[in-house]
C-alpha positions, 0 to 999 in steps of 0.5 A, spaced: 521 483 495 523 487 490 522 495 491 517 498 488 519 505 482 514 510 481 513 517 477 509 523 479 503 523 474 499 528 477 498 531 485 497 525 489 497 521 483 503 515 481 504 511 476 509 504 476 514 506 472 517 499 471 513 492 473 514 490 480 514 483 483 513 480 490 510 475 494 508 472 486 504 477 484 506 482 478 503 489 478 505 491 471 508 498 469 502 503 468 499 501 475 496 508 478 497 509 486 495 515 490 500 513 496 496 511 502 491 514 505 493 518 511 489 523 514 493 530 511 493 531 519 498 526 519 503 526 514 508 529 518 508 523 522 506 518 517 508 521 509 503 518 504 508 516 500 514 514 504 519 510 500 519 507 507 512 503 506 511 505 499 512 497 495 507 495 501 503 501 499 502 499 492 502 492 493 496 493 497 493 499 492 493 493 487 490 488 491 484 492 494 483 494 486 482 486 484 478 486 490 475 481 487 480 477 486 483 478 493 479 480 497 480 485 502 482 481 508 488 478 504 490 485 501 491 487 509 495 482 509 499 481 505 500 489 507 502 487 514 506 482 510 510 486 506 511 492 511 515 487 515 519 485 510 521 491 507 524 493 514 518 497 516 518 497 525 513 492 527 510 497 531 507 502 525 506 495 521 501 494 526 498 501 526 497 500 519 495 494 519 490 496 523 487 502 520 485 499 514 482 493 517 478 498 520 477 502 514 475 497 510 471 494 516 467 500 517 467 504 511 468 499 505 464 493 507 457 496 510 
């Protein structure tokens, strides 16, 4: 999986800055994230945009807005997925995974 390059466009707000390929799937340059969506109470601990998990970050923005290609159960997924394979600990791929599952299970879906 390729990592994924981005530039600030606004606070909280980036732009893919060159086309960025994993699992098959393209997201073409332009693609806007705002990093993930930790609680600000957080970002010490867990930083929004962390190169660290942000491909995986991006990845599952782009899901999440094709929603209805996708779906939001294998968006979170295919995050878990990139997590791991980028070299994030299991232990927070599973945190992760497990806060937009929640997320979507209670504030998107009902």
């Amino acid at each position: 999986m390729d990592r994924v390059v981005v530039q600030p466009i606004a606070k909280d707000k980036f732009r893919v800055y060159k086309d960025f390929k994993c699992y098959g799937y393209t997201i073409h340059a332009g693609f806007v994230t705002n990093g993930a969506n930790i609680p600000r109470l957080f970002w010490s601990l867990f930083p929004p945009n962390s190169p660290e998990y942000l491909s995986a970050v991006v990845l599952h923005d782009y899901m999440c807005a094709n929603v209805s290609e996708y779906g939001y159960e294998m968006a979170d997924k295919y995050f878990y997925d990139a997590m791991l394979k980028i070299g994030v600990p299991k232990w927070k791929a599973k945190l992760f995974y497990f806060c937009v599952k929640w997320y979507h299970k209670f504030k998107v879906l009902n």
